[in-house]
N, C-alpha and C positions, 0 to 999 in steps of 0.2 A: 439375810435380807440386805437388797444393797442399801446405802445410804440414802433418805431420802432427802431434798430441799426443803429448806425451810427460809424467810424471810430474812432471818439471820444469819444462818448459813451463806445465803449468796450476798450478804453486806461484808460478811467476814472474809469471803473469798476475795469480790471487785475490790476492798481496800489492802488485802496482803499483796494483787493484781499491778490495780493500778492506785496506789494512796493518794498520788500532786490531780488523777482527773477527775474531771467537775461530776459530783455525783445529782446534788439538786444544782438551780439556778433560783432564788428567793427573792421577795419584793424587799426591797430595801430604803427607809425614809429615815430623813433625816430628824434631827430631835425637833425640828419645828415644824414637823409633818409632813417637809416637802419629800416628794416622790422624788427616789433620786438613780432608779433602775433597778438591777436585778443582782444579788451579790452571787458569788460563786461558793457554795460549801462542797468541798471534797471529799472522794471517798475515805479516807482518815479522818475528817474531821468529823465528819458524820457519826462513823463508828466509835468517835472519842465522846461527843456531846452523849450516846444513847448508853453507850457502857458508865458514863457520869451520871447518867439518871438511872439508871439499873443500881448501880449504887446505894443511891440516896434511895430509892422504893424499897430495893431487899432490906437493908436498915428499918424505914418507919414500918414496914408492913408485918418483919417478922417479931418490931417490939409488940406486935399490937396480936399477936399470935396466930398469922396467917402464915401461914407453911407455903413451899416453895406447891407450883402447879394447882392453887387455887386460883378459882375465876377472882379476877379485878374488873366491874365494870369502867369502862371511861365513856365519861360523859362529854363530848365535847364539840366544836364546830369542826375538827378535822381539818380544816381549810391550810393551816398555818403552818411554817415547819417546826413550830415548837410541838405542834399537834404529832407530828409525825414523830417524833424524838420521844414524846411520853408512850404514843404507844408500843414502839419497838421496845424504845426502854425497859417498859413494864412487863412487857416479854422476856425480854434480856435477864432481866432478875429470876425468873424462874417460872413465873406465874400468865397464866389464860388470859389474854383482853378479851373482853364482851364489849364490844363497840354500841353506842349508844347515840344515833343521831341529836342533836338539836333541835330538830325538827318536831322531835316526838317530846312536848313541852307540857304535859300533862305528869305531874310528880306520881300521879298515884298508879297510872300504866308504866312511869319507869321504873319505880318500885317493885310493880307486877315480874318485868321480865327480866331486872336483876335476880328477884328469889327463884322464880321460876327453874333460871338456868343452875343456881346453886351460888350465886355470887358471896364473896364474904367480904369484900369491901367497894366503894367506889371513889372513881375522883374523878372532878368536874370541874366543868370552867369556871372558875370565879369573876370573871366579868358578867356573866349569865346569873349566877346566883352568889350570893355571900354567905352564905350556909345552906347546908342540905340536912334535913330533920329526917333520919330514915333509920332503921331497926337496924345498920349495921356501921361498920368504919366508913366514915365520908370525909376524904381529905381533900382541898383544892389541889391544882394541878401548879405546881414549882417549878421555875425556869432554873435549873442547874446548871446551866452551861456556863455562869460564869462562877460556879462557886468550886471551892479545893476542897475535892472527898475523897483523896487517893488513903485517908485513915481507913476507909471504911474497907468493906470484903468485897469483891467482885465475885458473884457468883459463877461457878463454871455451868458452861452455856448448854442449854437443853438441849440433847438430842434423842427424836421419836425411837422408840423400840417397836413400836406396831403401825402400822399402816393404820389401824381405827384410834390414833393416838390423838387427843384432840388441840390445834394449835392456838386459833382464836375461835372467838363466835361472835358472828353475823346475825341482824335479823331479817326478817323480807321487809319489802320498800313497801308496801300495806300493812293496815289492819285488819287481822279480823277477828270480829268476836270485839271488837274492843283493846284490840292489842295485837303486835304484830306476833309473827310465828319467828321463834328460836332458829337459827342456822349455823351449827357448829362445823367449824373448818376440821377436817381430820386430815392425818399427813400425808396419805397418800391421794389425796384433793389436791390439797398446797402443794406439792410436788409437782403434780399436774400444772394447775394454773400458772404456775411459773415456767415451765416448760411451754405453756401454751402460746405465750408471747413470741417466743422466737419467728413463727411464721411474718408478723409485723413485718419485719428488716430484712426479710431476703430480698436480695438483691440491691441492698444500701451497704456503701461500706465506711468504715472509722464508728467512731463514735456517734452514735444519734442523738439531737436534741430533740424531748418529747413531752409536748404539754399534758401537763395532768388533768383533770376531767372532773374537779368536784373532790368532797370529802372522803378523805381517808374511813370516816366513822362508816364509808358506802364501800361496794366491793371491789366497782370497776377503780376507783384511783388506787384501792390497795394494793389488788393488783398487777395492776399497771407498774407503780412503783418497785414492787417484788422482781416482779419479770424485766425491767427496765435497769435494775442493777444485779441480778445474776447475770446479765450479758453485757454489764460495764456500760450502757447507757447513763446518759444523763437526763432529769426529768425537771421542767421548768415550770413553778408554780404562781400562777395567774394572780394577777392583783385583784382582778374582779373576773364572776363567774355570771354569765361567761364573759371573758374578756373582748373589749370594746376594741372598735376596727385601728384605735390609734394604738391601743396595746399590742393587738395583733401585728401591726408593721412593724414597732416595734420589738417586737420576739424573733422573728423572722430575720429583720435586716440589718439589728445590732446584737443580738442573743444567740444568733443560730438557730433556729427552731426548724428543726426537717420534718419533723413527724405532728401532726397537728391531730386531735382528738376534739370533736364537741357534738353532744345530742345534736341527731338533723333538726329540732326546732329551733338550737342556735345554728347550727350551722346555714339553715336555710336564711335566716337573717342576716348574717356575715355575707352568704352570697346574691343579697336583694340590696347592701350596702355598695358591694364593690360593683356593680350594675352601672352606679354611678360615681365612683370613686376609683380613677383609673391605676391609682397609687399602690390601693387594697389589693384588686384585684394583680397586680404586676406579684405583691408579695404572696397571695395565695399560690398563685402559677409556678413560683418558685420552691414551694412546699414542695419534697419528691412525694409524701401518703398524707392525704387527708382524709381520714377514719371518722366515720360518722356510725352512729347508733341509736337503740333507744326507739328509735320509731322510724318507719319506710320514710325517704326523703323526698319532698314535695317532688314528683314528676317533672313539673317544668325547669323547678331549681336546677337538677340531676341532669337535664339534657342540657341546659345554659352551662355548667357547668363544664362539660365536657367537649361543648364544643367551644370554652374558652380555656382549651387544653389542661384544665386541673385535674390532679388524678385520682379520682376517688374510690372509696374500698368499703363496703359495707361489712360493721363488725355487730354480728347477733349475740348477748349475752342475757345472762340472767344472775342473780343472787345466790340461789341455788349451786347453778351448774360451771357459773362461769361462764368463759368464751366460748358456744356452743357453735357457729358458725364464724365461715369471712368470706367474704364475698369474693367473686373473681378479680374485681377490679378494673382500673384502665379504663379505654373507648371502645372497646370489641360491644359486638351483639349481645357476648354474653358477661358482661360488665355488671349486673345486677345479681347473678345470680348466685346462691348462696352454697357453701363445701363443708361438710366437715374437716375439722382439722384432723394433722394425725394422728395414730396415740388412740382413738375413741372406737365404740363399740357402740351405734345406735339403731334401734328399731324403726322405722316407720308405719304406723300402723293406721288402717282406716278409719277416720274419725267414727265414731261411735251415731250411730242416728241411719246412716244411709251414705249413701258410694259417693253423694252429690249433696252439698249445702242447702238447703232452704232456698231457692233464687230470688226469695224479697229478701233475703239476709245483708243482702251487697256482702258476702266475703268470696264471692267463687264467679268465674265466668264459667260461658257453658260446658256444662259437661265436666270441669274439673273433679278431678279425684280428691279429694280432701286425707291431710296424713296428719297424724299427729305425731308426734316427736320425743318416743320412750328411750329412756340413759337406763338399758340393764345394770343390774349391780354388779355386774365383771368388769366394766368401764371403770375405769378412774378417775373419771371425772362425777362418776354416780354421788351423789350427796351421801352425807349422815345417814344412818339407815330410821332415826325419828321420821326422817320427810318422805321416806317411800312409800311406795302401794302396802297395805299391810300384806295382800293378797298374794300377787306376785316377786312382791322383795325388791319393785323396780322404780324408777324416779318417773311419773307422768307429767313432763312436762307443760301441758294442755296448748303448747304454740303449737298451731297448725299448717302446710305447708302445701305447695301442690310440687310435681315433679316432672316439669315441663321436658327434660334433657336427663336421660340415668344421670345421676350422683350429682345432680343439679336443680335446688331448690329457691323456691320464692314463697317466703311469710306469707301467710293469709292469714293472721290474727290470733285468736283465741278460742276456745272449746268452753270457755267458762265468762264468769260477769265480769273480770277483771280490764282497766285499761291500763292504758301506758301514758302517763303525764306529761308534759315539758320538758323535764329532765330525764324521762325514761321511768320514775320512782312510779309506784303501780297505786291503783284505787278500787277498792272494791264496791264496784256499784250496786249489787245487789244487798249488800249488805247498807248502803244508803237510801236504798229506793224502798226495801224492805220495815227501815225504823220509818219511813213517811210516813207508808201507808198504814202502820202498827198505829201511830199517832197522830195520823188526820185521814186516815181513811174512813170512817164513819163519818166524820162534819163536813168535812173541807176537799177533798181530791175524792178522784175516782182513778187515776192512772200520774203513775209518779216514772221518769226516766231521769237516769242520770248520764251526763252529757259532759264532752271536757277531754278528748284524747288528745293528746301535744299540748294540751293548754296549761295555763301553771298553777290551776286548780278548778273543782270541778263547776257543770253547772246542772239543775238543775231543770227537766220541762214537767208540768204538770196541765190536767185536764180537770179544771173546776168540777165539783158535784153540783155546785149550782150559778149559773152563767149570771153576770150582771150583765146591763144594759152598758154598752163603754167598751173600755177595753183598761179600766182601772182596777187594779186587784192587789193594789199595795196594801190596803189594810189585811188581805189573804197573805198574802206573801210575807209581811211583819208575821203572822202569827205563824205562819213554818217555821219561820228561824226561830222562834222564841223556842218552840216545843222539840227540835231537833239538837237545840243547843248544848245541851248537856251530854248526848250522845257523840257530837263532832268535837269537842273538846277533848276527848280520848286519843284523838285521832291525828296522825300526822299532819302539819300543816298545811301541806300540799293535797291532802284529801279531804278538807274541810269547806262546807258552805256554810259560810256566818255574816253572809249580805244578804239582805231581798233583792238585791240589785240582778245577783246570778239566781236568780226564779221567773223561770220563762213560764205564763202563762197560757196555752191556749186552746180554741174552743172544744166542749166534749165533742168527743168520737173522730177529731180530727186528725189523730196520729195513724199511720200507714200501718198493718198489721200482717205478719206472716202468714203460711197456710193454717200454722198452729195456734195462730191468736197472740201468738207475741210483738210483742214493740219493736223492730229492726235497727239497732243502737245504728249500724255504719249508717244506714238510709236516712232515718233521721239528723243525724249528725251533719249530712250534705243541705240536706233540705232548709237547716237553721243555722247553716254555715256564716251567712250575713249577720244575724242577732246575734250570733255569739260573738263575732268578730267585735260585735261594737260595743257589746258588753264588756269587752275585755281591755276593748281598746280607752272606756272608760275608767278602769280599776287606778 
């Protein structure tokens, strides 16, 4: 079997490669807080701070009697490069990270899905919490890099024997049931997903600099970062997420930054900023790839954009799969539309229902063929086989597509209740709409939707069971949140309603309904496009 990639692997290569170039670019303040740019850590230095904390972990973990290739969860905000040092590190020692967002701040679900996956210890941020009370080793997370542990063993560095070898684990950006679903990385995944970057930079040459995208504890910055240095890249980590139009000039015009990454909900704000900010926009223009994701990008932004020469590239992924698509790119015709990369093996298959959408659905124009988007288990980029069909052995993706042009596709949404948030991180509405109605469908509602795609959390519309005279219904809306409250607390924070402020009431029978009697999430979500706007714009 040839050798597969691993994280480490391509850290071990770019620093024996290239050791003096810049492997991150980090925020850098001084002891009295002031912000004082971006420091450069190289790829030696990197691989010296991780092998120093790989150290110091194989030491505490194996006094405490966890054997090399047990799960270690890490609890952390990712953001940081200290983040980033703990989890290769922890790797580095011998042992599984279980990535554990911040986001998911409920102790008794992190709990859930450390045991779940088999964890035998964790560590977490200690600015977050000062101890963690849980049934196994819970240690804070230690900055090593300035301490001397060359006493200690460095363990010699893992490499997979099997393609189903498991490297980290991920979990999906939702809930459900109360807790998100396990995503173990296996090695011929990771192998994949770091190979899958390469397409990025064709046709860039030298060294790229490439903004990262958000928490390491999430998939797309992991990565991004993997794939960013098996090919000697360097990757520059944001002071603020997403970073502000002066950081952006910034990165660009004193950092280098070529390759720019941010969800289209920031990016389309980035380009409603430079609209009016002729400065902005000079340093966008100068970007050669600005990769947007996570959600289709406003239409009007997209054409603004292109005809102010910027050159944008649509990057499809998911948790599961990884980098599933990339857009053509550029100002051509076919500028939007979406390829697989190489390397893959996928089905396209008739969505399930009928040849043709619902047409009060708003996902299809006329006539469109609807496809959904199955990753056989021969592909390698196919997930864990936990997340497959039990049936056919294959990944059902449930993103749906039409296929305007052979081997040329355009997103058309979802096959299921799931949306896509602000950041791309996913919400499972029906599992929200579902506990309403369990819990105020007898007194208080008669028809519950949940509302909120691109937005940086959800909202909800409801249809009173019994109309007052007004248009006042806050004392109704207090008492949803009261009774919902201990179900949303589960729940990632990006998927939580805990305002009455996000409870759009209105009149029965007035929501738009399919041929089949259902609620039209896209149609409505246009139609309350205003309300929500202002809702949001008050948070």
């Amino acid at each position: 079997m040839p050798t597969l990639k691993t994280h480490l692997a391509s850290l071990q290569k770019s620093a024996a490669k290239h050791p003096s170039a810049a492997a991150l670019k980090i925020p850098h303040w001084a002891e009295d807080g002031v912000f004082c740019g971006w420091k450069t850590i190289t790829f030696s230095q990197f691989l010296n701070d991780v092998e120093n904390t790989a150290r110091y972990w194989a030491n505490e973990l194996l006094q405490r009697g966890i054997n090399e290739r047990g799960i270690v969860g890490i609890w952390v905000k990712g953001v940081s490069y200290l983040d980033a040092v703990q989890i290769w590190g922890i790797a580095r020692a011998g042992y599984i990270p279980q990535l554990i967002s911040l986001r998911l701040t409920h102790l008794d679900v992190v709990y859930d899905v450390l045991k779940l996956a088999g964890a035998k210890a964790v560590v977490f941020d200690p600015t977050f919490l000062q101890t963690l009370e849980v049934d196994m080793v819970a240690l804070p997370v230690v900055d090593t890099r300035s301490m001397s542990l060359e006493n200690l063993p460095l363990p010699q560095p893992w490499v997979p024997s099997e393609q189903s070898d498991i490297v980290m684990i991920y979990h999906s950006s939702g809930t459900a049931s109360g807790r998100p679903k396990i995503v173990p990385l296996t090695a011929r995944w990771v192998d994949h997903a770091i190979e899958s970057v390469e397409p990025i930079f064709r046709g860039l040459e030298g060294q790229q600099v490439v903004a990262s995208h958000g928490s390491f504890c999430h998939i797309a910055a992991a990565m991004s970062l993997m794939g960013c240095h098996d090919l000697g890249h360097c990757v520059i980590l944001s002071k603020d997420i997403p970073p502000s139009p002066a950081e952006l000039k910034s990165m660009v015009n004193e950092y280098g930054l070529t390759v720019l990454f941010l969800f289209s909900s920031f990016l389309s704000k980035s380009l409603r900023e430079a609209r009016s900010d002729p400065e902005l926009l000079r340093s966008l223009q100068s970007i050669p790839s600005v990769l947007h994701g996570g959600l289709a990008l406003n239409p009007d932004d997209a054409t603004w954009a292109r005809a102010n020469d910027l050159y944008l590239k649509d990057v499809f992924a998911s948790t599961e799969v990884g980098l599933m698509m990339f857009g053509v790119g550029g100002s051509g015709s076919d500028a939007e539309y979406l390829q697989p990369p190489p390397g893959v093996t996928y089905r396209f298959i008739p969505a399930s229902g009928s040849s043709t959408e619902d047409p009060g659905s708003g996902n299809t124009g006329p006539g469109e063929q609807l496809l959904e988007l199955v990753v056989p288990s021969e592909s390698r980029n196919c997930p864990h086989e936990s997340l497959r069909n039990k049936e056919t052995g294959d990944f059902h993706t449930g993103d749906l597509f039409v296929e305007p042009i052979p081997g040329h596709f355009l997103s058309r949404g979802r096959n299921d209740d799931w949306i896509k948030m602000e950041i791309s991180l996913r919400c499972d509405t029906k599992s929200i709409e579902g506990n309403v109605m369990e819990l105020c469908g007898k007194d208080l509602v008669s028809t519950a939707v949940c509302l909120g795609t691109g937005r940086p959390s959800p909202a909800l519309l409801v249809e009173p069971l019994h109309e007052k005279d007004g248009d006042d219904y806050s004392s109704l809306k207090d008492e949803i949140v009261r009774r919902i409250r201990p179900f949303h607390e589960r729940m990632y924070t990006h998927e939580r309603i805990e305002d009455p402020r996000f409870i759009i009431a209105c009149p029965k029978g007035s929501l738009p309904r399919t041929s089949k009697g259902g609620v039209p999430r896209t149609v409505v979500e246009k139609i309350y496009e205003k309300a929500l706007d202002e809702i949001y714009a008050r948070k």
